[in-house]
LONUVEX-423277 format. One record per atom (N, C-alpha, C): x, y, z; atom name; residue number from 1. Coordinates in Angstrom, 3 decimals. Layout:
! LONUVEX-423277
R        px        py        pz  atomo  num
R         X         Y         Z     CA  NUM
...
This chain:
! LONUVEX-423277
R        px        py        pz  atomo  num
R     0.842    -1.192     0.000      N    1
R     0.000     0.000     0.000     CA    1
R     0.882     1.248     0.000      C    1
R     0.450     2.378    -0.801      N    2
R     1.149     3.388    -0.562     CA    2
R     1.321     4.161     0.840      C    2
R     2.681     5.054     0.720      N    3
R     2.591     4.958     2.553     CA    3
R     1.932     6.317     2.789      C    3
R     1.600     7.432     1.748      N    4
R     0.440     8.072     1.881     CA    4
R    -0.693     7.823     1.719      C    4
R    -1.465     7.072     1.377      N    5
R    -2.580     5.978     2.422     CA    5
R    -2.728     5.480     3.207      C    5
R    -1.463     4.617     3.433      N    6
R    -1.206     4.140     5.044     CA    6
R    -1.123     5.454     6.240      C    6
R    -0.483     6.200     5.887      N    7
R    -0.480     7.613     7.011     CA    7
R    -1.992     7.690     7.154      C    7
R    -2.504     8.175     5.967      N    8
R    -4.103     8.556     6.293     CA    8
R    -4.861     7.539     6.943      C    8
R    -4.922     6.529     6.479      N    9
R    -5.360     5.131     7.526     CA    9
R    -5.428     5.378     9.089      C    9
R    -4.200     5.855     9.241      N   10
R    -4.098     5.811    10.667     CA   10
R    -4.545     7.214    11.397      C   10
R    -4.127     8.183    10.316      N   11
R    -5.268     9.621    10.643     CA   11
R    -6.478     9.156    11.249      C   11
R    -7.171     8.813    10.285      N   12
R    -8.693     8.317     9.974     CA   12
R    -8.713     7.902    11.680      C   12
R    -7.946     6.372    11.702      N   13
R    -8.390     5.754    13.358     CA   13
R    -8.173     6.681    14.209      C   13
R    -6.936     7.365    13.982      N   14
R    -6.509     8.246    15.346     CA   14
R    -7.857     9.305    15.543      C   14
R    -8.588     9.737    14.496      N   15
R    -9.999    10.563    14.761     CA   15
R   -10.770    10.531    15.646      C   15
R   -10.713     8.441    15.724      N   16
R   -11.772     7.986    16.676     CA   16
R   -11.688     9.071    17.525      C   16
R   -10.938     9.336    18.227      N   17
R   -10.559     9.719    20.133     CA   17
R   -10.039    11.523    19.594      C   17
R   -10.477    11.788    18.538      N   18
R   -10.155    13.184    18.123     CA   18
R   -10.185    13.903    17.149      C   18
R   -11.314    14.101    17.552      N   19
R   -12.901    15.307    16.086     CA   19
R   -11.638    16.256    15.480      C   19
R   -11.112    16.773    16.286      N   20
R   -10.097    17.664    15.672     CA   20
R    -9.414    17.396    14.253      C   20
R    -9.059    16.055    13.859      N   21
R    -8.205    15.802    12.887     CA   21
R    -8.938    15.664    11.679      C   21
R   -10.730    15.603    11.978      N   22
R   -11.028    15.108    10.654     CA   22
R   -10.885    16.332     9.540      C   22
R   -11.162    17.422     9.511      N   23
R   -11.036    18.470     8.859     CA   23
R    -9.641    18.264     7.735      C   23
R    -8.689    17.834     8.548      N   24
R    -6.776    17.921     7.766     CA   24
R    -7.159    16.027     7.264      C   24
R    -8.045    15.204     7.542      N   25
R    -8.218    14.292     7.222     CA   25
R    -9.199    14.277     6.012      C   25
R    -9.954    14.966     5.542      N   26
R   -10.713    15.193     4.737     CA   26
R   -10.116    15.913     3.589      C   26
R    -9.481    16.732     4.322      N   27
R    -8.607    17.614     3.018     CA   27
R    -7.844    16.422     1.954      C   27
R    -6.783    15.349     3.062      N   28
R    -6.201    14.561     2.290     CA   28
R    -7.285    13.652     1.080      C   28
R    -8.172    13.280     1.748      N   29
R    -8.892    12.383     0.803     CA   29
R    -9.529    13.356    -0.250      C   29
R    -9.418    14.479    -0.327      N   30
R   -10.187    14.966    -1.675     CA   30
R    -8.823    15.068    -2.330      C   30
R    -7.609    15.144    -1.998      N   31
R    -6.775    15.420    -2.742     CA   31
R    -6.145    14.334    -3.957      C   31
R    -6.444    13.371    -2.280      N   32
R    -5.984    12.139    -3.295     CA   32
R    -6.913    11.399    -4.287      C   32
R    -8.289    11.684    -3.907      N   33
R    -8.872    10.784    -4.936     CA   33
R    -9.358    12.115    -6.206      C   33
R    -8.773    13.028    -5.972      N   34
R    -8.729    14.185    -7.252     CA   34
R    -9.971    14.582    -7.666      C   34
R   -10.646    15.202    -6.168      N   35
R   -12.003    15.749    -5.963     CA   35
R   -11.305    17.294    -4.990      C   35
R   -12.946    17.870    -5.487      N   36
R   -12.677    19.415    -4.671     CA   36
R   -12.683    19.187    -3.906      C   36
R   -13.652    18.309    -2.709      N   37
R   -13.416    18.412    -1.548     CA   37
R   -14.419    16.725    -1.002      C   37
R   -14.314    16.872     0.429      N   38
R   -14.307    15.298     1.171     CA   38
R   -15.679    15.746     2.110      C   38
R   -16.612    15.041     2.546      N   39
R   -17.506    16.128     3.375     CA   39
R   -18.070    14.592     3.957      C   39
R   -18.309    14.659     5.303      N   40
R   -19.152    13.602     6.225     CA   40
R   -20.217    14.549     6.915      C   40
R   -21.387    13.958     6.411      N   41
R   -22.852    14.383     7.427     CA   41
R   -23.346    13.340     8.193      C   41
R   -23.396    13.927     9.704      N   42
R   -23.822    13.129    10.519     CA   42
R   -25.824    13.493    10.670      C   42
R   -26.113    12.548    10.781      N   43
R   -27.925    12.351    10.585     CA   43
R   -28.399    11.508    11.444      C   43
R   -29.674    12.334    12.369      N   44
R   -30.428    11.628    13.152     CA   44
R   -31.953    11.963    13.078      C   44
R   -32.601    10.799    12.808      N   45
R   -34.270    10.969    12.629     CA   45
R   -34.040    11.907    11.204      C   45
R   -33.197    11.409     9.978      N   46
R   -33.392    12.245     8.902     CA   46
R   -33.048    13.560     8.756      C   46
R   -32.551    13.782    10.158      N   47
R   -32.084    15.749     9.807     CA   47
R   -30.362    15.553    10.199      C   47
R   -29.928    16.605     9.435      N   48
R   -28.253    16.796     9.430     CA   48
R   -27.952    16.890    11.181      C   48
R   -27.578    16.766    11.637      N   49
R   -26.921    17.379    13.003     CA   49
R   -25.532    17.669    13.259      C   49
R   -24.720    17.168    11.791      N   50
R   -23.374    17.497    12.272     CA   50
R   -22.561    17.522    10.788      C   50
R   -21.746    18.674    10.444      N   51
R   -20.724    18.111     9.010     CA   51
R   -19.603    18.791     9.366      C   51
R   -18.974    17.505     8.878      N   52
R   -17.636    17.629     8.718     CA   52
R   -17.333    18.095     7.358      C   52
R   -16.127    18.842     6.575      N   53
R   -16.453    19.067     5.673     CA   53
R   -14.459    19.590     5.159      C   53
R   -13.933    19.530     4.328      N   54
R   -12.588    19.333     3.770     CA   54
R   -12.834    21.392     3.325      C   54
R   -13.588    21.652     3.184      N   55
R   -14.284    22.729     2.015     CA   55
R   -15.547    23.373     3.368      C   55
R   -14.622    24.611     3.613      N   56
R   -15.950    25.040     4.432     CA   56
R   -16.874    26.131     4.066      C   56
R   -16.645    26.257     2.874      N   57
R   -17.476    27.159     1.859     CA   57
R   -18.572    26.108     1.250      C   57
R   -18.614    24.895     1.088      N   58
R   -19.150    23.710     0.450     CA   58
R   -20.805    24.135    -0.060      C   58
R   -21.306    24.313     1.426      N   59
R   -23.161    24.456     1.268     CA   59
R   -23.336    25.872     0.942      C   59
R   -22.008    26.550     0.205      N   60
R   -22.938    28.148    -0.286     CA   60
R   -22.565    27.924    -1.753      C   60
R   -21.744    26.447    -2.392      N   61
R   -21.335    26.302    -3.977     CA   61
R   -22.579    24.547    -4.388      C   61
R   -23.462    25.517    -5.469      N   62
R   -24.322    24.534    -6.287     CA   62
R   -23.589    23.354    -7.269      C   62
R   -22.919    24.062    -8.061      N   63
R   -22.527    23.147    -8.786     CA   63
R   -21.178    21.861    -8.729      C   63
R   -21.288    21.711    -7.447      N   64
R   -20.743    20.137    -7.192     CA   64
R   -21.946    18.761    -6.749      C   64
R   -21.083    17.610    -7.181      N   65
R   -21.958    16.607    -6.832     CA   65
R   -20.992    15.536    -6.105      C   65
R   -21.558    14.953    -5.846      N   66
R   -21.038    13.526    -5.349     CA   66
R   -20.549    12.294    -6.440      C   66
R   -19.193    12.555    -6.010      N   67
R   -18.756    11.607    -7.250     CA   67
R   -18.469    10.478    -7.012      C   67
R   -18.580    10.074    -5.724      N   68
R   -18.858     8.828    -4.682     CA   68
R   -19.475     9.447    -3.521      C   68
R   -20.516     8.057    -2.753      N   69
R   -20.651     8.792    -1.483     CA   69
R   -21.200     7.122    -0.763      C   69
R   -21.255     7.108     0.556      N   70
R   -21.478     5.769     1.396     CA   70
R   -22.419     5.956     2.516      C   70
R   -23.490     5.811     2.649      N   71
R   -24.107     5.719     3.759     CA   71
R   -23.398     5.071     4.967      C   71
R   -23.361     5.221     5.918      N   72
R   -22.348     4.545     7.155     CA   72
R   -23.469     4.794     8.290      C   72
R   -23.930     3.405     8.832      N   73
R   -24.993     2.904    10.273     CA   73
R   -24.286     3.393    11.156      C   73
R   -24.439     4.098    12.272      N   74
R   -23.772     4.448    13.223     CA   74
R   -24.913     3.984    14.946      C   74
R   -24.953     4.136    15.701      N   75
R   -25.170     3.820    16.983     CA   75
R   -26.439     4.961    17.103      C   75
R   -27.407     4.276    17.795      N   76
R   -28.800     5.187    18.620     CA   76
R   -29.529     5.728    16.996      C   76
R   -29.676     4.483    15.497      N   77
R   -30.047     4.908    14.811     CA   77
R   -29.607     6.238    14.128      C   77
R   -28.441     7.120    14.433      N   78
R   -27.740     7.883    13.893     CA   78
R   -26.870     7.013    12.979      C   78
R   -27.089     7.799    11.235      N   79
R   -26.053     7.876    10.242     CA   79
R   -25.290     8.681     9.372      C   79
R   -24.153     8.358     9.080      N   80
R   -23.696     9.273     8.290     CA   80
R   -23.280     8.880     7.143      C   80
R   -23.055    10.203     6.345      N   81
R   -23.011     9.927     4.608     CA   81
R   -21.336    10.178     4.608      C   81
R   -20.589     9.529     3.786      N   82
R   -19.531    10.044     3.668     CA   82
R   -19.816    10.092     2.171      C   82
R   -18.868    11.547     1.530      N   83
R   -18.702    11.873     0.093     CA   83
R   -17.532    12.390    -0.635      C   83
R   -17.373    12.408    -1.852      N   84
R   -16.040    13.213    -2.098     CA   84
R   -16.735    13.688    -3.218      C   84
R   -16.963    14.896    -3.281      N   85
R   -17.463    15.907    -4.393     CA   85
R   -16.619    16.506    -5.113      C   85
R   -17.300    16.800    -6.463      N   86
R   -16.095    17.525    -7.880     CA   86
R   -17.438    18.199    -7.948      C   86
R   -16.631    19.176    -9.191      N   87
R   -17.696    20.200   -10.615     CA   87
R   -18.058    19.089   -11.424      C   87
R   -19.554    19.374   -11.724      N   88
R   -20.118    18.639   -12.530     CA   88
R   -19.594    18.854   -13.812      C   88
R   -18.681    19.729   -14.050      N   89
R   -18.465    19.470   -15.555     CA   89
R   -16.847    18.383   -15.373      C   89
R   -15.992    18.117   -14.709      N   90
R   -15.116    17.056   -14.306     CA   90
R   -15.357    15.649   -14.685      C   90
R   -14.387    14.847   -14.872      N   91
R   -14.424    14.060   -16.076     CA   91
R   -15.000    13.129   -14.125      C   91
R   -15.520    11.914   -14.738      N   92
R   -16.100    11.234   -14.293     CA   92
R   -15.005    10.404   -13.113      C   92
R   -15.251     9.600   -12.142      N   93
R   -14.356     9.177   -11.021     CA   93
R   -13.856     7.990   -11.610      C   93
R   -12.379     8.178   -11.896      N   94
R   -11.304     7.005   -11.916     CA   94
R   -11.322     5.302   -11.526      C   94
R   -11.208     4.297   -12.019      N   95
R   -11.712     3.133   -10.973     CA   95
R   -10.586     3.040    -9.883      C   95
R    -9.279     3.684   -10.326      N   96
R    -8.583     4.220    -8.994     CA   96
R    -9.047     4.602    -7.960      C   96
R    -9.715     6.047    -8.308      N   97
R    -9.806     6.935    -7.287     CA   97
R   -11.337     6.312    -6.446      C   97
R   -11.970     5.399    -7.486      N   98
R   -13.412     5.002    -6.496     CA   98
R   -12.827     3.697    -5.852      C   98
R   -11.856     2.922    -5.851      N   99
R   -11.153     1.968    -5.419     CA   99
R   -10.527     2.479    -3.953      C   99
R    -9.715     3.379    -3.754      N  100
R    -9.299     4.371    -2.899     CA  100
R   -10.159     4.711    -2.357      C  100
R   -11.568     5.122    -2.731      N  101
R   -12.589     5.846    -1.789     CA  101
R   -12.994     4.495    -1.205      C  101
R   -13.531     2.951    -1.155      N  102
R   -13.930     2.447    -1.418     CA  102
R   -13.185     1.847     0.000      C  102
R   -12.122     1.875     0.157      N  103
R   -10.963     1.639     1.593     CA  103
R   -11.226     2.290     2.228      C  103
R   -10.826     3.652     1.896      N  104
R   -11.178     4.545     2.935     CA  104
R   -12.481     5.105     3.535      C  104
R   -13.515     4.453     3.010      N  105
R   -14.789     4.505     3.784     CA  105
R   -15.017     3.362     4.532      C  105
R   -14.424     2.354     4.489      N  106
R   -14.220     1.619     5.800     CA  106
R   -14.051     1.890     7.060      C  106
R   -12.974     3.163     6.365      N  107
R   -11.842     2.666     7.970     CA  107
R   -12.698     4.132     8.278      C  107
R   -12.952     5.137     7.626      N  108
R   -14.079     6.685     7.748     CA  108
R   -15.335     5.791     8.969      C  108
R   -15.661     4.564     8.253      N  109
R   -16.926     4.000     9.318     CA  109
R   -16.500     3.764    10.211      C  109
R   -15.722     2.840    10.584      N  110
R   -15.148     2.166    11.918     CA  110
R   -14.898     3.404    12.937      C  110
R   -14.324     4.304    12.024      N  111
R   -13.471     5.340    13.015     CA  111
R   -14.986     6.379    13.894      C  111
R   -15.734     6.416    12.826      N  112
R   -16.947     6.981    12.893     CA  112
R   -17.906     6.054    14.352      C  112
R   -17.905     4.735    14.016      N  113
R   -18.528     4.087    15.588     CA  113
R   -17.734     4.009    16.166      C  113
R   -16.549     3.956    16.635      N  114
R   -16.029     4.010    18.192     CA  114
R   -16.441     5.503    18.214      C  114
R   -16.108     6.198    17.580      N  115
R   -16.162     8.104    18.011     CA  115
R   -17.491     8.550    18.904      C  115
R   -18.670     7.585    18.354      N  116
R   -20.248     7.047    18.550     CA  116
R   -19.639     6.511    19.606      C  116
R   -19.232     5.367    20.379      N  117
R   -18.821     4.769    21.132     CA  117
R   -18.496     5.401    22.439      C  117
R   -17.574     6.384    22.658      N  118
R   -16.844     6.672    23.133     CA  118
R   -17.502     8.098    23.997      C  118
R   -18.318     8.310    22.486      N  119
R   -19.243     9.982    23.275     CA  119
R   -20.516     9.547    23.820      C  119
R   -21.098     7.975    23.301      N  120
R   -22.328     6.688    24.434     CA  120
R   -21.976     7.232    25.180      C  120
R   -20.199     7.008    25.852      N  121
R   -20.087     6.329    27.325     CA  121
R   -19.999     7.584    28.068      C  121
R   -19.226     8.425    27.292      N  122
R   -19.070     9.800    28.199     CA  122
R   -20.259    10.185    28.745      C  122
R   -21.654    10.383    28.002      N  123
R   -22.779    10.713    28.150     CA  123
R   -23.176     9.471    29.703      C  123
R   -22.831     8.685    29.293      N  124
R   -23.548     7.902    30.453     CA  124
R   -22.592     8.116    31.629      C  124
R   -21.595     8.374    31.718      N  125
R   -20.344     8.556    32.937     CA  125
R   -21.411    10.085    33.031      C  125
R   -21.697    10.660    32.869      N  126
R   -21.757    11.949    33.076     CA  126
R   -23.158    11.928    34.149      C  126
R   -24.198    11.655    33.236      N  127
R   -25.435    10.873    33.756     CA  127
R   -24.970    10.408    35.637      C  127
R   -24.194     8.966    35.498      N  128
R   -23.603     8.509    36.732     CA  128
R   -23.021     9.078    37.434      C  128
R   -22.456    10.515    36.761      N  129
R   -21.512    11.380    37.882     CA  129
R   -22.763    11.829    39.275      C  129
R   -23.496    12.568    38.040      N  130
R   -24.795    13.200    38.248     CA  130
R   -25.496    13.191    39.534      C  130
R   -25.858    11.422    39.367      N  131
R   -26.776    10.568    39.818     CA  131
R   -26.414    10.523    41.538      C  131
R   -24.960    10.106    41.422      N  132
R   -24.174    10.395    42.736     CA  132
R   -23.838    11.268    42.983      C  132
R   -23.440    12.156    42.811      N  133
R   -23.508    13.746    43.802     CA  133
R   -24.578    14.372    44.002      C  133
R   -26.101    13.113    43.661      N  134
R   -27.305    14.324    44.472     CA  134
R   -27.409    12.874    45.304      C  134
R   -26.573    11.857    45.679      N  135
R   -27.208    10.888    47.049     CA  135
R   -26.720    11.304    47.950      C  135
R   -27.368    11.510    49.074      N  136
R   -26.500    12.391    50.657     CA  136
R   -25.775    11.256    51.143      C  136
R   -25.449     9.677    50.338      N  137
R   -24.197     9.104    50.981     CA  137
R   -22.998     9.426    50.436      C  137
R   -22.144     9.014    50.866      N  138
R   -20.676     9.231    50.095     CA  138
R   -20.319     8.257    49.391      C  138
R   -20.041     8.297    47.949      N  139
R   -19.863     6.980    47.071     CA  139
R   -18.705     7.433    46.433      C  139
R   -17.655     6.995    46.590      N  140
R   -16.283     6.665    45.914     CA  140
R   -16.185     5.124    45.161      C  140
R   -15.959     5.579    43.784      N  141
R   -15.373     4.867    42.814     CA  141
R   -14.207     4.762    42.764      C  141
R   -13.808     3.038    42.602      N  142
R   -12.293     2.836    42.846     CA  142
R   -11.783     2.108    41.547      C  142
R   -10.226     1.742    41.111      N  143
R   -10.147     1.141    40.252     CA  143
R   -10.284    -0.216    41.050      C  143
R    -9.220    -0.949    40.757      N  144
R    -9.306    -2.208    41.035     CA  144
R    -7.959    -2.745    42.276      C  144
R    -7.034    -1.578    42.068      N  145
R    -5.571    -1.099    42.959     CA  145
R    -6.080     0.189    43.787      C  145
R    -7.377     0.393    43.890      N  146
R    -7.667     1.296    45.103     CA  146
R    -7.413     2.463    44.460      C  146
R    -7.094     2.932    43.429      N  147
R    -7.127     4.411    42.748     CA  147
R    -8.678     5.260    42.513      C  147
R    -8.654     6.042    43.414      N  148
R    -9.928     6.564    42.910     CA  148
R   -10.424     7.033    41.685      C  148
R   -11.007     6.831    41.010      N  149
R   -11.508     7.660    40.168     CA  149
R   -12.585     8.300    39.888      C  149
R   -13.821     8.092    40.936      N  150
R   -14.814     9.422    41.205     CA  150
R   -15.359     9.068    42.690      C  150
R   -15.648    10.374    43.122      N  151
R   -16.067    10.967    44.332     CA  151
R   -17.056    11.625    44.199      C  151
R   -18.047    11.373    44.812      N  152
R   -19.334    12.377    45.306     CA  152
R   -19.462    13.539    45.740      C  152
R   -20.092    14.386    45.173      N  153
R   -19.631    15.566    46.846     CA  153
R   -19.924    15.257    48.004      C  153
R   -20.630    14.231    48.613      N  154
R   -20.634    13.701    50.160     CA  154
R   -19.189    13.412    50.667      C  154
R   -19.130    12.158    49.491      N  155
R   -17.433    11.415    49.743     CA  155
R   -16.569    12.475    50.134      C  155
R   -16.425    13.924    48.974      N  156
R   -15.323    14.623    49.073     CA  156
R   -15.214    15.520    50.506      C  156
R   -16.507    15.529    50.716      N  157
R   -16.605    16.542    52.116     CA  157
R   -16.196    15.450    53.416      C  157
R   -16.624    13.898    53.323      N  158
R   -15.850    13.161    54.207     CA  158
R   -14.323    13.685    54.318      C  158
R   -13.849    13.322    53.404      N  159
R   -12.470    12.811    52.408     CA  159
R   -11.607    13.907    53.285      C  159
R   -11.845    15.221    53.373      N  160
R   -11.542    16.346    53.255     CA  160
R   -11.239    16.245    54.773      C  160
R   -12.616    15.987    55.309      N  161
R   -12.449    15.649    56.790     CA  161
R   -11.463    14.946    57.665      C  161
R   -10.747    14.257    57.058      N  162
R   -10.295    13.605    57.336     CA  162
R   -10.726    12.744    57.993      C  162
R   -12.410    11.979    58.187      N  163
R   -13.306    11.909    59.113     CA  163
R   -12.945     9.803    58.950      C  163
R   -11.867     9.500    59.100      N  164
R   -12.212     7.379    58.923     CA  164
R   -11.439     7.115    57.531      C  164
R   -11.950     8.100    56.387      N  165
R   -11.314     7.982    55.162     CA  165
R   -10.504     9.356    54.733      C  165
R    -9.531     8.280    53.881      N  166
R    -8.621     9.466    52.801     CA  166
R    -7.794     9.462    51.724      C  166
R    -7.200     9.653    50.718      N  167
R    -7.011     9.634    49.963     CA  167
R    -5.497    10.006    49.531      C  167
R    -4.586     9.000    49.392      N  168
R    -3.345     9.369    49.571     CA  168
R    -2.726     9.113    48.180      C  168
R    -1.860     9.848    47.460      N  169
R    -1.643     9.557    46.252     CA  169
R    -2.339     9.040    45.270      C  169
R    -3.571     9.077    44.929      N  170
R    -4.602     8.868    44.292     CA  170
R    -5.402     7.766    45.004      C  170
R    -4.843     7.181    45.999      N  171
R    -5.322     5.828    46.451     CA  171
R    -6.215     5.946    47.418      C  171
R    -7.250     4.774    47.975      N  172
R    -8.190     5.568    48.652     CA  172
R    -7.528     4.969    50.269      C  172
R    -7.555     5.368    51.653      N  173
R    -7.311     4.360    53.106     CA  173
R    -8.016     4.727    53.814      C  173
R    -8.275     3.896    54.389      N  174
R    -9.175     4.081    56.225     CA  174
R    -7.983     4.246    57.366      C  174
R    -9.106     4.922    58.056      N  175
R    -7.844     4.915    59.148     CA  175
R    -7.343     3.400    60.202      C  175
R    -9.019     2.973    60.511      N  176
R    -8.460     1.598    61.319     CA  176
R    -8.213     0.451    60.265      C  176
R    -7.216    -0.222    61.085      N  177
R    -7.126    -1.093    60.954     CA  177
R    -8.103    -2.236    59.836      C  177
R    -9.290    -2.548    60.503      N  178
R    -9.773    -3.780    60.354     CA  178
R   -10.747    -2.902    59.032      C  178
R   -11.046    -1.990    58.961      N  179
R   -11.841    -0.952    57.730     CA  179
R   -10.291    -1.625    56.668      C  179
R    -9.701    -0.938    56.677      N  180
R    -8.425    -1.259    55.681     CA  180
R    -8.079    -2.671    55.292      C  180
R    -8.714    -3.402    55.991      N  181
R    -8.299    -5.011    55.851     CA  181
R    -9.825    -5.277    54.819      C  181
R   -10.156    -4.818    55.386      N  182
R   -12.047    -5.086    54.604     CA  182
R   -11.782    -4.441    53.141      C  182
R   -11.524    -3.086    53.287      N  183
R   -11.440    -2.846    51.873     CA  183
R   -10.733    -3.944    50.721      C  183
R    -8.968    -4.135    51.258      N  184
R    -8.358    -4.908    50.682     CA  184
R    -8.544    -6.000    50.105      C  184
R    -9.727    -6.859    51.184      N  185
R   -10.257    -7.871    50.914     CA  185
R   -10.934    -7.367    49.812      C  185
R   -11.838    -6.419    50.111      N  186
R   -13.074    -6.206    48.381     CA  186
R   -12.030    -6.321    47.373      C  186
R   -10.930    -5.771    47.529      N  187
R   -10.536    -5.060    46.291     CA  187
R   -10.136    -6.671    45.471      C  187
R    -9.322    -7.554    46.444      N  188
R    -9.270    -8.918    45.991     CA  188
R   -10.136    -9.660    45.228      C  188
R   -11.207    -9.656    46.226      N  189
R   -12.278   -10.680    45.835     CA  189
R   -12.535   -10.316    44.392      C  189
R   -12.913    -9.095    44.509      N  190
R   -13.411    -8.099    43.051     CA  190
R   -12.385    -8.458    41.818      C  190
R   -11.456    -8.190    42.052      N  191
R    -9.956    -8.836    40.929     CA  191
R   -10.403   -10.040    40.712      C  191
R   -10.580   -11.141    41.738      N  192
R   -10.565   -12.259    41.414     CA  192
R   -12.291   -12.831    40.314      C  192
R   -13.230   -12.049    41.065      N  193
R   -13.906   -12.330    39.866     CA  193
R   -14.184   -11.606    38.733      C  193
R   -13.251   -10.818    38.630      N  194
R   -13.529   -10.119    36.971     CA  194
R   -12.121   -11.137    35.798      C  194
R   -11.456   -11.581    36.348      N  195
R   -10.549   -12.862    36.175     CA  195
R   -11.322   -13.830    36.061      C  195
R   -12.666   -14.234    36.389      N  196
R   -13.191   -15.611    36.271     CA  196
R   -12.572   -16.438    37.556      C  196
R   -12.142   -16.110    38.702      N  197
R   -12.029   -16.902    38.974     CA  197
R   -13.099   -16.840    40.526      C  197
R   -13.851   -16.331    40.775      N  198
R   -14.870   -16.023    41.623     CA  198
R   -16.369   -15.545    41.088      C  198
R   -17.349   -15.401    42.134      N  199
R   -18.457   -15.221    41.693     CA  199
R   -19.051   -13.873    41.676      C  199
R   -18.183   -12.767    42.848      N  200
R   -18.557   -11.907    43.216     CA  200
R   -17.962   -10.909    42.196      C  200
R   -18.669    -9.624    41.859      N  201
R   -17.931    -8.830    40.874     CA  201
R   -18.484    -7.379    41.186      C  201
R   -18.342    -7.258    43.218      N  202
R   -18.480    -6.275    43.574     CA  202
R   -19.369    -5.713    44.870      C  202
R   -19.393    -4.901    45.859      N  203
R   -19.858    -4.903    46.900     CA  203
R   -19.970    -3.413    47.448      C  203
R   -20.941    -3.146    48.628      N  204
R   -20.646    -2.045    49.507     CA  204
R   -19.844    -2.265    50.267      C  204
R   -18.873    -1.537    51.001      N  205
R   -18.398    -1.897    51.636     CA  205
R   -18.797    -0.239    52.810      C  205
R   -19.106    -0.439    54.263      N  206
R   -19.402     0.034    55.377     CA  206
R   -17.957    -0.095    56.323      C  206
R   -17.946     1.464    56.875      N  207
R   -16.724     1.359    57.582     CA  207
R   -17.196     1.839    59.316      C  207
R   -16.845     1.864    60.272      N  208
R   -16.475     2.297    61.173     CA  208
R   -16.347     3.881    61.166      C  208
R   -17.477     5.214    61.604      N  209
R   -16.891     6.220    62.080     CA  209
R   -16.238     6.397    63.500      C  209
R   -14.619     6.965    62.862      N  210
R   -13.845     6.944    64.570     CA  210
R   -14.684     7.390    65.420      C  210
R   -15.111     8.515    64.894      N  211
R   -16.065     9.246    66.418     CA  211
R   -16.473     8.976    66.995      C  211
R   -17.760     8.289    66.324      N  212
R   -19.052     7.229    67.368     CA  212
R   -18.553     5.948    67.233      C  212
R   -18.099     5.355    66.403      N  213
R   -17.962     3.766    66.437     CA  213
R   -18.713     3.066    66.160      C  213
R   -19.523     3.673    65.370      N  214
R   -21.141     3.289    64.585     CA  214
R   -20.706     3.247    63.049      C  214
R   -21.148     2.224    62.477      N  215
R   -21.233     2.331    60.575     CA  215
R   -22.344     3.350    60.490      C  215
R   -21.226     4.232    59.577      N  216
R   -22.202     5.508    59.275     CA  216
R   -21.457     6.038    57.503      C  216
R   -20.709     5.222    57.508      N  217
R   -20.201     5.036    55.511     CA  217
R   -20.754     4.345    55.055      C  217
């Protein structure tokens, strides 16, 4: 394969995780398949909601057409068109250049559902952030090595407190003893069944406030 295709190839994927590139990614593909310009419309329930476009003058010039173009299924019934437009008076598309388009709307799709993928999950992390900073308990999310990676505003106003729990180099600790042995244990058990090798794949875990000496986490 040429290795200016191969570069763009990997443009294209690297998009997934960064809207930014498609613009200098679009440019390349009109160049190479020897069109004015490269343009992706994203479509939901039949109306445009999003274009990408090589040519950002595109929707104020009539006389181009689509000299290839691909419908691409995307996630939540959202699709998009990918195209590479010329002047209608331009000699007709190459079996080169529709061969070339023909690859690269593959890898345009793929790159297109994780991108779908990726902005699902954010939306739903966001949702879940949400959800937990209006419960008046404190809910800390951990990795699997005790690294936090979200806190409640309850949690953080514990946290802060220094009130049983805290948070030391990203990691989460209790102060007693037998709280710290409990966690450790979750954190085990939990490893062990996302490994397959247990049943459990997760728990509350309740600590000891120093103050009263009552479970109140």
């Amino acid at each position: 394969m040429d290795q200016l295709i191969f570069d763009l190839i990997v443009e294209i994927q690297k998009a997934a995780l960064d809207k930014g590139r498609w613009v200098d990614i679009l440019r390349n593909i009109a160049a190479l398949t020897n069109s004015h310009s490269a343009v992706i419309y994203v479509m939901e329930d039949g109306a445009v909601v999003a274009i990408l476009s090589s040519d950002q003058d595109f929707a104020t010039i009539n006389n181009f057409s689509d000299a290839a173009s691909a419908d691409l299924p995307l996630l939540d019934q959202k699709k998009a068109r990918f195209a590479i437009q010329r002047i209608a008076t331009q000699s007709p598309l190459s079996s080169q250049d529709a061969s070339l388009f023909d690859i690269l709307q593959r890898h345009v799709h793929q790159s297109l559902i994780i991108q779908s993928q990726v902005e699902q999950s954010d939306s739903t992390i966001s949702l879940l952030r949400e959800a937990m900073n209006k419960s008046p308990k404190g809910i800390v999310v951990v990795e699997g090595n005790g690294t936090v990676v979200h806190a409640n505003t309850r949690a953080e106003t514990i946290i802060n407190m220094n009130d049983g729990v805290s948070v030391s180099r990203g990691n989460l600790y209790f102060v007693t003893r037998n709280a710290q042995q409990a966690f450790q244990k979750l954190l085990s058990e939990t490893g062990r069944a996302v490994s397959g090798e247990g049943g459990q794949t997760g728990a509350c875990l309740w600590f000891p406030d120093p103050q009263t000496s009552q479970n109140t986490r």
